[in-house]
C-alpha positions in Angstrom: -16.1 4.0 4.6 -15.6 3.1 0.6 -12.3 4.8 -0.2 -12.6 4.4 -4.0 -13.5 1.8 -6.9 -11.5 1.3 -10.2 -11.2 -0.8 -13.1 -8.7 -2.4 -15.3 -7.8 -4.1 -18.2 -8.7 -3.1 -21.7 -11.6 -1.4 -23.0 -14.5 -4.3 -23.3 -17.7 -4.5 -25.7 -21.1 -3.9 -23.8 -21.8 -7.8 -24.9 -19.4 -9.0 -22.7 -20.0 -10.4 -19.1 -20.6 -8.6 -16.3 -17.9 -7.0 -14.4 -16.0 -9.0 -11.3 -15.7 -7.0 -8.1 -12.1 -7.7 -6.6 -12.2 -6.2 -2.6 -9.2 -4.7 -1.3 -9.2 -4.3 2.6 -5.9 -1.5 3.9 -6.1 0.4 7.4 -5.6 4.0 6.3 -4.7 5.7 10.0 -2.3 4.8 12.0 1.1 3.1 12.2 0.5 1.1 9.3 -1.3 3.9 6.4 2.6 4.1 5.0 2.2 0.7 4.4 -1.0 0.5 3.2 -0.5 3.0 0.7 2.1 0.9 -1.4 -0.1 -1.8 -0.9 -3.4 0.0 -2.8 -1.0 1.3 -5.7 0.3 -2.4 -6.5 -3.2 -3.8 -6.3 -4.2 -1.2 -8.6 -0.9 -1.6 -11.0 -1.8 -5.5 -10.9 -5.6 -4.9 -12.4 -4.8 -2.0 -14.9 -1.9 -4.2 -16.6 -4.3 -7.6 -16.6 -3.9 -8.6 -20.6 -6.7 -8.2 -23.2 -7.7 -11.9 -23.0 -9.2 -12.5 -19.6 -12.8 -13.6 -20.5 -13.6 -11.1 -17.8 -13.6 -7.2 -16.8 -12.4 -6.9 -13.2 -12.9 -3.7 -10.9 -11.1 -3.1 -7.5 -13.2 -1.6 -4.4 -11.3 -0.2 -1.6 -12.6 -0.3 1.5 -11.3 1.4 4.8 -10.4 -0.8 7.6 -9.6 2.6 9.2 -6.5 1.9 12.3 -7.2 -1.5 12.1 -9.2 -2.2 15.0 -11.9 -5.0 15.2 -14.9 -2.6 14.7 -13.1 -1.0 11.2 -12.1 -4.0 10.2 -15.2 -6.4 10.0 -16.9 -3.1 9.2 -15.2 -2.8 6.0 -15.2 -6.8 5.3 -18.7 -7.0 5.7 -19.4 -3.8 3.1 -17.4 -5.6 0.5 -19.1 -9.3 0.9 -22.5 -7.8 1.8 -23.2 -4.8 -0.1 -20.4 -5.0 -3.3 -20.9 -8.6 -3.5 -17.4 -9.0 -4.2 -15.9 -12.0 -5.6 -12.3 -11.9 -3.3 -10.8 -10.1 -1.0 -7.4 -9.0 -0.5 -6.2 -7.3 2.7 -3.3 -5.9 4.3 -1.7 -6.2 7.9 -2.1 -9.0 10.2 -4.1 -7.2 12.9 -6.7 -6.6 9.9 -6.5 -9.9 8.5 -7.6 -11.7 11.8 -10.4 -10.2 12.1 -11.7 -10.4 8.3 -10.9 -14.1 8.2 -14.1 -15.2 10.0 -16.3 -13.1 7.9 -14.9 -14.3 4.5 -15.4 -17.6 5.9 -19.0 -17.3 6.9 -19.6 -15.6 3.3 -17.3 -18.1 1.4 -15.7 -15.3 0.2 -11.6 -16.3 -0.6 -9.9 -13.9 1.5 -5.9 -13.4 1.1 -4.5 -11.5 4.1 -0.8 -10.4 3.2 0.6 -10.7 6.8 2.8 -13.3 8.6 0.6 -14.1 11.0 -0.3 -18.5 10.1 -3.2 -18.8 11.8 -4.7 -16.8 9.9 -4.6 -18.9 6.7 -7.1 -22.1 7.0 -6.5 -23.4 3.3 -10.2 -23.1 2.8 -11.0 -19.6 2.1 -8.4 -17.7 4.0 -4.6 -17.6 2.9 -1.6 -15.8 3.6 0.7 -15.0 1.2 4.3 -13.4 2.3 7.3 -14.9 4.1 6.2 -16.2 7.8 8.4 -14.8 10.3 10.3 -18.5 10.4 11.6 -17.9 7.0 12.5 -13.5 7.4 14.2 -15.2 10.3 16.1 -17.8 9.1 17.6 -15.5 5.9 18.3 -12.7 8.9 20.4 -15.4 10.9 22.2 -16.9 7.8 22.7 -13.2 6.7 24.4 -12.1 10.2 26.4 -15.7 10.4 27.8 -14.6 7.3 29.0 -11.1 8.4 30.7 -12.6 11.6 27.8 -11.7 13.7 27.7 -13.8 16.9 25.5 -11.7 20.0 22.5 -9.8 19.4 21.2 -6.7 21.4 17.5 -6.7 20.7 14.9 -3.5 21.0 11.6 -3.7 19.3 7.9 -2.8 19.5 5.5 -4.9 21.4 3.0 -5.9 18.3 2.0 -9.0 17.0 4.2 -9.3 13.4 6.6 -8.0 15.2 6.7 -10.3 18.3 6.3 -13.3 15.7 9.0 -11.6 14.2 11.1 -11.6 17.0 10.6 -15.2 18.4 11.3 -16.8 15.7 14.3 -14.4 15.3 15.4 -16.1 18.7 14.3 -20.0 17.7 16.9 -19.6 14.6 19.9 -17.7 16.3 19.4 -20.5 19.0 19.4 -22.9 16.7 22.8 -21.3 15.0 24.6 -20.8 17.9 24.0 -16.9 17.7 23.3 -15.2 21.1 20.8 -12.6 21.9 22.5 -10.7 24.9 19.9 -7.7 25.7 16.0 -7.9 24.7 14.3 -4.7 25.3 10.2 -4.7 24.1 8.8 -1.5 24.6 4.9 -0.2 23.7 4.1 1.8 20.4 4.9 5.4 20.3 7.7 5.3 22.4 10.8 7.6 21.8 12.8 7.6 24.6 15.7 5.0 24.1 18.4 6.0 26.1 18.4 4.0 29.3 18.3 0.9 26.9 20.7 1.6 23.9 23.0 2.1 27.5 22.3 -1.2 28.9 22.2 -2.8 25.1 25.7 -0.9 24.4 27.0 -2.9 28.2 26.9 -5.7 26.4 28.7 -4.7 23.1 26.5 -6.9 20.9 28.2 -7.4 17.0 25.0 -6.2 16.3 21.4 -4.1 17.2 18.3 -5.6 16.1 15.1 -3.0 16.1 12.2 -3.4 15.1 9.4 -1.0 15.6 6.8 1.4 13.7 7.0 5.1 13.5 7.3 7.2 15.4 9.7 4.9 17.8 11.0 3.3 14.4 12.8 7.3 13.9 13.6 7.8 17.4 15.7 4.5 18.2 17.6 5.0 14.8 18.7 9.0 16.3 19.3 7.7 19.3 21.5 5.1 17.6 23.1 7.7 15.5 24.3 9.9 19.2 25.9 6.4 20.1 28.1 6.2 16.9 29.3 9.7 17.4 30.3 9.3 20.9 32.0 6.2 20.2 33.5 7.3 16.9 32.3 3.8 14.9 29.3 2.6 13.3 27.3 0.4 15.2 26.3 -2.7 13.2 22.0 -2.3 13.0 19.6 -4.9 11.2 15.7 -5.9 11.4 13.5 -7.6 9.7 11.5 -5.6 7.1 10.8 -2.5 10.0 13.9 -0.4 8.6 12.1 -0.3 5.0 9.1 1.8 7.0 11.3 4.4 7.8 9.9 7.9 7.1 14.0 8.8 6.3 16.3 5.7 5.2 19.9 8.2 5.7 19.0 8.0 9.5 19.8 4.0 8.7 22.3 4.8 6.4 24.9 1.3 6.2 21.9 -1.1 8.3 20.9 -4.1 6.5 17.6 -5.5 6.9 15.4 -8.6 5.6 12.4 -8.5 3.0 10.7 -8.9 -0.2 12.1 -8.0 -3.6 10.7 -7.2 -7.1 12.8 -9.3 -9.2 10.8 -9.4 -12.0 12.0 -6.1 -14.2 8.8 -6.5 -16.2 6.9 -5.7 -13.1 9.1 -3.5 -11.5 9.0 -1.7 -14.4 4.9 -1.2 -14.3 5.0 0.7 -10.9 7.7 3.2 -12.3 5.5 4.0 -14.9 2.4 4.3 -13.4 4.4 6.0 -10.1 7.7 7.7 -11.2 7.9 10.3 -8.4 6.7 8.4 -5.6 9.1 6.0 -3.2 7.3 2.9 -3.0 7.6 0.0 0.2 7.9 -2.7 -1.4 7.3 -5.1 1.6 3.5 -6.0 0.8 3.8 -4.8 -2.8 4.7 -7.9 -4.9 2.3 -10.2 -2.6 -0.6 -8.0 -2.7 0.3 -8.1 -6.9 0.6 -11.6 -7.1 -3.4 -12.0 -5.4 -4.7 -10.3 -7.4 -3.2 -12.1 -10.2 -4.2 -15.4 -8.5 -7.6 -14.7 -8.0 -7.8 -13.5 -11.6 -6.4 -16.9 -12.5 -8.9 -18.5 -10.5 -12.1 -16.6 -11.6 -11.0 -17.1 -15.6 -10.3 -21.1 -14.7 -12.7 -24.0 -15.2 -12.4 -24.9 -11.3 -13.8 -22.1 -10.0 -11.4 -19.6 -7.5 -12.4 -21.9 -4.8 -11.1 -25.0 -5.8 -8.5 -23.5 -8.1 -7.2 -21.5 -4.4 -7.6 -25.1 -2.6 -5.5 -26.9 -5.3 -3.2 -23.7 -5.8 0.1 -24.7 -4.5 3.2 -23.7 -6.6 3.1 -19.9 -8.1 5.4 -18.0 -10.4 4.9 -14.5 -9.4 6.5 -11.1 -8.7 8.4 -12.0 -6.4 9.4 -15.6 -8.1 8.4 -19.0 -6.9 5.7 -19.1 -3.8 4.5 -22.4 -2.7 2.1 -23.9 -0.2 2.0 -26.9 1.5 -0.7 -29.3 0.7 -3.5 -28.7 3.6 -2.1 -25.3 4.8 -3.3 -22.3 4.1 -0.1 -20.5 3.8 2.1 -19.2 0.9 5.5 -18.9 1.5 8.6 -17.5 -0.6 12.3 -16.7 0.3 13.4 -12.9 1.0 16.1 -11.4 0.5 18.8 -8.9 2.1 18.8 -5.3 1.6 21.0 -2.5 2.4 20.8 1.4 3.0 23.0 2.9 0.9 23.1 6.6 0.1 20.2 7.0 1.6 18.0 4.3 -0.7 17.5 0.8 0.2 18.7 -1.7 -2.4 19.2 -5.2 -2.7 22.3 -6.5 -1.5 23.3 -9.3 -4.5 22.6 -6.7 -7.2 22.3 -3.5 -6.0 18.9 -2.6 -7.1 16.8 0.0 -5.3 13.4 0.1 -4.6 10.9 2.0 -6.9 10.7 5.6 -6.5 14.4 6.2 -4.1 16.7 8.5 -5.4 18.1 10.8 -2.5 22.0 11.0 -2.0 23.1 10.7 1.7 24.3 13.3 3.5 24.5 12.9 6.9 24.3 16.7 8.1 21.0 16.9 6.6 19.3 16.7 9.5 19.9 18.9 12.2 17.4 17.2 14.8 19.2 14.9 16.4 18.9 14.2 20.3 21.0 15.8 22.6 24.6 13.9 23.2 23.4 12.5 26.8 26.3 9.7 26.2 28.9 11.9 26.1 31.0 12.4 29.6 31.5 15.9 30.9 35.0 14.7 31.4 37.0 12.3 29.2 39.4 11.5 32.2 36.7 10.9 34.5 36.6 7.1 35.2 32.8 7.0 36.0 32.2 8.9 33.0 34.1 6.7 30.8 32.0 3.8 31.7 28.6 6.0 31.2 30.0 6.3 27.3 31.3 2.5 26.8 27.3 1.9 28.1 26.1 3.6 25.3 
């Protein structure tokens, strides 16, 4: 299904060239439509703020990879390179972007998937351009070393970025002399997390690393929230990019997590504008900017996008420097740490929030938490004591 076509840039004359169809590819259902959504608006931002002196007038159409699956996906590829003739295509989510990658390569079409996944990116016509789970993982482990962190109590989603996420999470704590003590996967849509936080809180990890979409995402962190009351202290909870997908941050109030920033207040300052009531995710947002920008760059250059994408491999963008090594077809960048504080997430070095966040904290404000099954029905109760320290 075509979700919607738009143009940018400046008004043109009727003498000059034809317009330039940019594709955008987002999965609108499922676990990953929260995500998507941010994605569309920064495409969008990244078009309507081109300058007046691209030789060209470029339109975005959105097509509907739908909840991702195989069918949806090359579905919606094969509308944009078929019927909209479109000169690029820019998608979101891994599970999408491996199954437009074959299409875009059979049409020629460049396709820039903004996922993690690497084999994705062939460094002919498919790219990927955000952090690879090597790098999230090695600024999560030098981000824990530097807290004091030293064991790791893992719980997470069974899902491709996520299991990338994960393993090389465990490659770089290895490799730091970090220990991951408990490793619980479980399937998506799953809410019930007692049994594990227990056998997770037997180990007394320095920290809890979770990872997982809604609704599981908002279950583990109430279920984390019972164990800090029972025990009367915070328990020390990180991931990599899933806390930022929260549907409410004040459940993670104090967690830290790894991800992409907008460092660039120019930029950061065109989605308040053109969204100043709506809380953005910035995870995809600056990438999914930046592609459109590059593509842009390469339809207005004298190489052509393909060669100009081939040759591409330094890139001063929205999120700062991105490079690619030579003969890969992956771009890569550096994330940063970011903390939920009052209820917002903002960057650790500078305190910056995301776009959009302006709640205050108040941890009463929701009164649906889980019932207490930590707590022991008698505090002098040996057994029971050892039920709580579990927890």
């Amino acid at each position: 299904m075509l979700l919607s076509a738009c143009s940018g840039g400046s008004n043109r004359t009727p003498s000059e060239p034809s317009t330039i169809k940019i594709g955008v590819i987002i999965p609108t259902q499922g676990q990953s439509a929260s995500l998507a959504a941010s994605f569309e608006k920064a495409v969008r931002v990244s078009v309507d703020t081109l300058p007046d002196t691209t030789k060209h007038r470029y339109q975005l159409v959105v097509a509907d990879a739908g909840g991702g699956t195989e069918e949806e996906s090359k579905r919606a590829a094969r509308q944009l390179v078929e019927e909209h003739k479109v000169a690029a295509v820019v998608g979101g989510i891994s599970k999408v972007g491996e199954h437009v990658a074959p299409i875009a390569t059979e049409a020629k079409v460049p396709h820039i998937c903004i996922c993690s996944i690497p084999t994705i990116g062939d460094g002919r016509y498919n790219y990927t351009n955000i952090p690879l789970a090597e790098d999230e993982a090695e600024a999560w482990v030098a981000e824990a070393k530097a807290r004091g962190l030293r064991t790791i109590a893992i719980l997470a989603q069974k899902y491709a970025s996520v299991d990338g996420h994960v393993s090389a999470l465990k490659i770089a704590a290895r490799a730091a002399g970090l220990q991951v003590v408990y490793e619980y996967r479980f399937p998506a849509g799953a809410t019930d997390f007692l049994k594990p936080m227990m056998a997770a809180g037997a180990t007394n990890p320095d920290v809890y690393f979770v990872s997982a979409y809604e609704p599981s995402l908002t279950a583990l962190g109430k279920q984390i929230q019972v164990a800090q009351k029972v025990h009367g202290k915070d328990l020390n909870v990180a991931s990599i990019v899933a806390i930022s997908l929260a549907t409410d941050l004040r459940i993670f109030e104090g967690a830290w997590y790894t991800d992409s920033d907008l460092p660039r207040p120019e930029v950061f300052e065109q989605f308040l504008k053109a969204f100043p009531a709506t809380e953005l995710i910035t995870h995809m947002m600056p990438y999914a900017y930046d592609s459109v920008r590059m593509f842009v760059d390469g339809i207005e250059s004298d190489a052509g996008l393909v060669s100009y994408l081939q040759k591409l491999t330094r890139y001063n963008g929205s999120n700062g420097l991105i490079t690619r090594e030579p003969g890969t077809g992956n771009y890569r960048s550096t994330p940063v740490v970011w903390v939920v504080k009052d209820g917002c997430a903002e960057v650790q070095a500078t305190g910056r929030t995301r776009p959009g966040c302006a709640p205050a904290y108040d941890p009463d404000a929701d009164a649906s938490q889980p019932a207490n099954p930590h707590a022991p029905t008698r505090w002098d109760d040996p057994a029971s004591r050892h039920r709580s320290a579990a927890g």
